[in-house]
C-alpha positions in Angstrom: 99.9 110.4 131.0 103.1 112.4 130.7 105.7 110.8 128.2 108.9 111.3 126.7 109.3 110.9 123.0 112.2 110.0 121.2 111.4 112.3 118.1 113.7 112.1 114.8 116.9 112.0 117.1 115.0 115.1 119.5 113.4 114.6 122.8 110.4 115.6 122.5 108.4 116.5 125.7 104.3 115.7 125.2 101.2 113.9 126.2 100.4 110.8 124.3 96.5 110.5 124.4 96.3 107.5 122.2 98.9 104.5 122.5 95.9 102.3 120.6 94.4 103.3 117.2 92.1 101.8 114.8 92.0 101.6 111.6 89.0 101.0 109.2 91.0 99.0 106.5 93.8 96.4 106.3 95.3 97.2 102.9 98.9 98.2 101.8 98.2 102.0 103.5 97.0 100.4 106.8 100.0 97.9 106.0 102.5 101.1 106.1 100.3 102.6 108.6 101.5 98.9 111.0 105.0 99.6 110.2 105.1 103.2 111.3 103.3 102.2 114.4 106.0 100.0 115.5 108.5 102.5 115.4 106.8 105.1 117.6 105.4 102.1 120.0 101.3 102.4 118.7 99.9 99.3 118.9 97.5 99.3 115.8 94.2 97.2 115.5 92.8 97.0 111.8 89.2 96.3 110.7 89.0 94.1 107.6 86.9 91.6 106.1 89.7 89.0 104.7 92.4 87.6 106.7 94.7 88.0 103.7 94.7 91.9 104.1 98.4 93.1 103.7 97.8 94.7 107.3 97.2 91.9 109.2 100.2 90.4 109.2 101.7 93.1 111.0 99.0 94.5 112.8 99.0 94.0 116.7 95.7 92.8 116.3 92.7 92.5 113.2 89.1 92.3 113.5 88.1 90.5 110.8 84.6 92.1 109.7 83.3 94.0 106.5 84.6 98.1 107.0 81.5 99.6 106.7 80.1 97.3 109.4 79.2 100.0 112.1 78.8 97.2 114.5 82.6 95.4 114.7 83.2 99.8 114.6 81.9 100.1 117.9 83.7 97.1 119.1 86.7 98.4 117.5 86.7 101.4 120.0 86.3 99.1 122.7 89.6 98.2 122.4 91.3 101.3 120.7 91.9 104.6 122.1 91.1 106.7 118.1 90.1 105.4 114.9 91.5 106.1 111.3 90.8 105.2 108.3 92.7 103.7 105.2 89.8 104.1 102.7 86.6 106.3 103.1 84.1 103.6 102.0 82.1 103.7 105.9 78.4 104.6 106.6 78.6 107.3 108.3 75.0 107.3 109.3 75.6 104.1 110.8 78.9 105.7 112.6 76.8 109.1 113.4 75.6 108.0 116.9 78.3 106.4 118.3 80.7 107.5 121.1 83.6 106.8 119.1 86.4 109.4 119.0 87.1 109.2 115.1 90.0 111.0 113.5 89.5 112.8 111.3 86.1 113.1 113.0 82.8 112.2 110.7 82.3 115.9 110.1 85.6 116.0 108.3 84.6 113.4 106.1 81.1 113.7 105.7 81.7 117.0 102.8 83.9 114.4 100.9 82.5 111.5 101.2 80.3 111.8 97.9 82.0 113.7 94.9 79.1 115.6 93.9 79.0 117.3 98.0 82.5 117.2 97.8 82.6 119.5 94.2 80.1 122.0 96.3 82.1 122.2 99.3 85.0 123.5 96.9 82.8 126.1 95.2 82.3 127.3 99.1 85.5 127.4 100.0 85.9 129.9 96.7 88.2 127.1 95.4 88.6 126.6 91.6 87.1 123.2 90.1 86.1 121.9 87.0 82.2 122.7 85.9 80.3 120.2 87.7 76.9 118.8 87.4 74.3 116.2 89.3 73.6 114.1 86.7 69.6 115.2 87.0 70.9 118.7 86.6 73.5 118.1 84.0 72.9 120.5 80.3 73.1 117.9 77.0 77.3 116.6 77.3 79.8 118.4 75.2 82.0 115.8 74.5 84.9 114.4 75.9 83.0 114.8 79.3 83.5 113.1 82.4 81.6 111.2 84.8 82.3 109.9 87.9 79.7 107.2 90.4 79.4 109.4 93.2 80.3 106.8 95.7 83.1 104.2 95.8 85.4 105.0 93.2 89.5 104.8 93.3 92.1 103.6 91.4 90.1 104.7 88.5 87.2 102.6 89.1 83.6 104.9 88.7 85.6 107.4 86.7 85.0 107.6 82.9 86.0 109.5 80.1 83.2 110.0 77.8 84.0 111.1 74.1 80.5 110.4 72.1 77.2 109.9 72.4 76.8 106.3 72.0 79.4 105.7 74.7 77.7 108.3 77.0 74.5 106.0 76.4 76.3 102.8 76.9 78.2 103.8 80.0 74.8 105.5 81.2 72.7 102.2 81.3 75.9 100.4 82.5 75.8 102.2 85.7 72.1 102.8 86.2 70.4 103.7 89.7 74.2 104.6 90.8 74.2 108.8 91.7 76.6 110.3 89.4 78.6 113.2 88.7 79.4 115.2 85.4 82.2 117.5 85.2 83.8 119.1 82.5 86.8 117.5 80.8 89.8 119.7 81.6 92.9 119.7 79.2 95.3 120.1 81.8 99.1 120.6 81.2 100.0 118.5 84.5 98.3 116.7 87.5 99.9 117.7 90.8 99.4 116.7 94.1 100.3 117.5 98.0 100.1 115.8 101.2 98.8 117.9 103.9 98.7 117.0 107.6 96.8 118.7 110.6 97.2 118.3 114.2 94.6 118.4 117.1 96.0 122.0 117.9 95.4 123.5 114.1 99.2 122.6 113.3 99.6 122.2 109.6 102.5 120.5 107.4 102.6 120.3 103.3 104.7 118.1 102.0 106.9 119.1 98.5 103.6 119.4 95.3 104.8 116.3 93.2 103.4 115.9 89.4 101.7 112.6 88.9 101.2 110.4 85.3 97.8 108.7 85.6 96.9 106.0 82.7 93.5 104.8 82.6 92.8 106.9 86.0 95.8 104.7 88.3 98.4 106.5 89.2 101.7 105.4 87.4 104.6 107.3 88.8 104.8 110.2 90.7 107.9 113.1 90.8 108.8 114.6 94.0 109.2 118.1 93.4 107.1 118.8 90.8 108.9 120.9 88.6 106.3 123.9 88.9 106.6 128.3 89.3 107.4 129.1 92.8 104.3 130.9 92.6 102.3 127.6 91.6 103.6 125.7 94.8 102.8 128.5 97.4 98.9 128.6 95.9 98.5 124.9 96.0 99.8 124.9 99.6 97.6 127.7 100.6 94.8 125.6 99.2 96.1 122.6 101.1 96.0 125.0 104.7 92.5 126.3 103.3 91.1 123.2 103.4 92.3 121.3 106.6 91.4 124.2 108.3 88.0 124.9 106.7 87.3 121.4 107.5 89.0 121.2 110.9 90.7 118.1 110.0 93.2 116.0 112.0 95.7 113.7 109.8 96.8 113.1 106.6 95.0 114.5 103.6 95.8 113.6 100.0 95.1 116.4 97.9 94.5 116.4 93.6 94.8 119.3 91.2 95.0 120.0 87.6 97.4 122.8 86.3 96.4 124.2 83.0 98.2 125.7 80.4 97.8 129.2 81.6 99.2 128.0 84.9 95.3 127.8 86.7 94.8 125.8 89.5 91.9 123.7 89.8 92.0 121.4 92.6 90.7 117.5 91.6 90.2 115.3 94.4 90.9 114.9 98.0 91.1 111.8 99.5 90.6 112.2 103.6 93.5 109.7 104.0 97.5 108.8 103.3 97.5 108.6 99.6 99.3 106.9 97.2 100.8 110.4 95.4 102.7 110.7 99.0 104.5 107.3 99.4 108.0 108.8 98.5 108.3 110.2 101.6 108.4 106.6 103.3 112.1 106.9 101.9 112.6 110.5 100.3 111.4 112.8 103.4 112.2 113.1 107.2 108.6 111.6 108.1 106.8 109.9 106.2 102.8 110.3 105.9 102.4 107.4 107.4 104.4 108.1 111.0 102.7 111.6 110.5 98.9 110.5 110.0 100.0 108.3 113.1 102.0 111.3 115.2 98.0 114.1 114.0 95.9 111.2 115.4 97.6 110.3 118.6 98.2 114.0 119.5 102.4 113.6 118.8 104.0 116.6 117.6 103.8 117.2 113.5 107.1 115.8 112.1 108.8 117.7 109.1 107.9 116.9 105.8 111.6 118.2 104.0 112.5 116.5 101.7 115.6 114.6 102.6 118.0 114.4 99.1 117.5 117.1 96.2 114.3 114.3 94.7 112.6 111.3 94.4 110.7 109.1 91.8 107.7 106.5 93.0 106.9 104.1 90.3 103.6 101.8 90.8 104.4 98.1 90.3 100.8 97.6 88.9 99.3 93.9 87.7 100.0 93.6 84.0 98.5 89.8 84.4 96.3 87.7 85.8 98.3 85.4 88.1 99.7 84.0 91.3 103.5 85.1 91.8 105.3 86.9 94.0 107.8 88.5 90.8 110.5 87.8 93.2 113.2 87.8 90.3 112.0 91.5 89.0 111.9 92.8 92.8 115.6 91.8 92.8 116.3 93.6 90.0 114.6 96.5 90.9 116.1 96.3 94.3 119.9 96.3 93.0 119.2 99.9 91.3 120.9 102.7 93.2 119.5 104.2 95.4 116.4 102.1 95.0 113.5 101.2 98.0 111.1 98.3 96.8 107.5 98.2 98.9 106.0 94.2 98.0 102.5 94.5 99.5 102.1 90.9 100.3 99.6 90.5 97.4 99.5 86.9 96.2 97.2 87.4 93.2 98.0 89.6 90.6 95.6 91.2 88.2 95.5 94.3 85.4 96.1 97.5 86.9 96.1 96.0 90.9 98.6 97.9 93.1 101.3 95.5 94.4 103.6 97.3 95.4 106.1 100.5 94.5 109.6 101.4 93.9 110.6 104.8 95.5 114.6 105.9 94.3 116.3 109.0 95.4 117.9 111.1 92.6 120.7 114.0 93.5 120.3 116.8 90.3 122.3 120.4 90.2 118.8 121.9 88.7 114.9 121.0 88.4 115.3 120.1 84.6 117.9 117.6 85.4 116.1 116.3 88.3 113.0 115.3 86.1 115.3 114.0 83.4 116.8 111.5 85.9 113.7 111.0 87.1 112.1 109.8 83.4 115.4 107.9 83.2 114.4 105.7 86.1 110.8 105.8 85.9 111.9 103.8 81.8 114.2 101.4 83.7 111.9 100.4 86.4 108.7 99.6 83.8 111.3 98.1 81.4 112.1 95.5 84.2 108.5 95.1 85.6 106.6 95.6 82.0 109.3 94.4 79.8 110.9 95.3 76.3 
């Protein structure tokens, strides 16, 4: 079917192939996912197991079944034209089979899926990593030392920093039968990130490297440029290309990498998703990775990924409690800053370290080291008024 597309103020002349998309997952990404979907005229469907989800009060329509339940999958696709994903926790072998156009496809994910695979399709792809290890296949540790469950870990869960032997026994019997990873504990100088979006047709976008602060393995705040060597951001977005090709991808990939102190690149992570390092651009970039993981999947043109003031800070409002509230007095706060987006999730029930919700705010700076000055000014004011004194 032939349409016309209002794009970003352009007409844009294409074929939309997919007016209907799935998703695997109703939290706050299929949640910004819904949003996005309503302004380009998608009518979203989101798999979930709890009616609570953040998505399904804005999805056109929820299935209400666990994500990995290849069964509501396939009736899923009955009703959709593609299907996403907002998290990567699906049996694929279950998924294998079926007639389902999935994008990215399952032979995207399947490299990723499992960190150990995912470390060795790195090494393939001649890309720097730490030194990584099966656990069966692991030398004695050399403490600190990490170790990761193989499956099923984010926002720091099945990640563990290791720094003696009687916590490498401890942590060892904790998780035992799980598949694990070892990797080498790497004293970066930063951890960066970039978004990275592919189209059906090979088109690739990078969105600006940002540096992210990680405490306890969940992702704090996140600076948008990172203030990194010109030479630094033109590797990690040849890495970015690199990989969504390699892996003929289509959508939105979140990449991770440490930068050590003699400016090496080793890339982390990479989640086969939106990620949480990219929601600035929902406010901070002409599209956001939200409309574009919706524009790769339906076959829309790429938006652009510039960045549309000189920066931008993202501060996590994480759980410092267990509780029921919806913090409506520190949102207004936060809200009343200049140049200050709040994102509530919906979440009703707060808990240590849960995401729920962020704080994006645009900053205008003559030079990098007054951008990231600014930005450590607001990223103090915002967890002064979350966290408090």
């Amino acid at each position: 079917m032939s349409v016309t597309v209002k794009w970003r103020g352009q007409i844009s002349e294409g074929k939309l192939m997919a007016k209907r998309v799935g998703v695997i997952g109703g939290g706050q990404l299929a949640w910004m996912l819904a949003s996005a979907a309503k302004t380009l005229g998608i009518e979203l469907t989101v798999q979930t197991a709890n009616s609570d989800d953040p998505a399904v009060a804005i999805a056109h329509h929820a299935l209400f079944a666990p994500i990995d339940d290849a069964v509501a999958t396939t009736h899923l696709a009955t009703q959709t034209d593609v299907i996403t994903f907002e998290n990567e926790f699906v049996d694929l072998a279950a998924l294998d089979h079926q007639d389902i156009c999935f994008r990215p496809s399952l032979a995207s994910l399947k490299p990723l899926l499992d960190k150990y695979q995912q470390r060795c399709f790195l090494r393939e792809c001649n890309l720097s990593t730490p030194q990584f290890w099966a656990l069966e296949t692991a030398p004695s540790p050399r403490f600190p030392v990490v170790l990761k469950t193989r499956r099923h870990g984010y926002d720091g869960q099945g990640t563990f920093i290791i720094k003696n032997q009687a916590d490498w026994e401890t942590t060892l019997h904790m998780l035992e039968n799980r598949p694990l990873l070892v990797e080498e504990f790497v004293p970066f100088e930063r951890e960066l990130a970039a978004i990275a979006a592919r189209s059906q047709t090979g088109e690739i976008v990078v969105y600006p490297v940002v540096e992210t602060q990680q405490t306890d393995q969940v992702c704090r705040w996140v600076i948008a440029p990172a203030a990194i060597a010109a030479e630094t951001a033109a590797e990690i977005d040849a890495i970015a290309r690199t990989l969504l090709d390699r892996l003929e991808a289509v959508g939105v990939f979140g990449i991770e990498f440490f930068l050590a102190a003699n400016g090496r690149v080793l890339v982390n992570e990479i989640a086969p998703r939106t990620h949480n390092s990219g929601h600035f651009s929902l406010d901070a970039c002409v599209t956001s990775q939200f409309e574009q993981q919706l524009r790769a999947v339906s076959e829309l043109p790429l938006g652009s990924p510039a960045l549309t003031s000189d920066g931008a800070v993202m501060v996590n409002l994480l759980g410092y409690e267990t509780a029921q509230s919806d913090y409506l007095e520190k949102r207004q706060h936060l809200a009343a800053l200049p140049n200050a987006f709040v994102h509530w999730y919906g979440k009703s029930r707060s808990r240590p370290g849960r995401k729920l919700g962020h704080v994006t705010v645009l900053l205008e700076a003559p030079s990098p080291t007054k951008l990231y000055d600014q930005a450590a000014h607001v990223v103090k004011t915002i967890e002064g008024i979350w966290y408090g004194s």
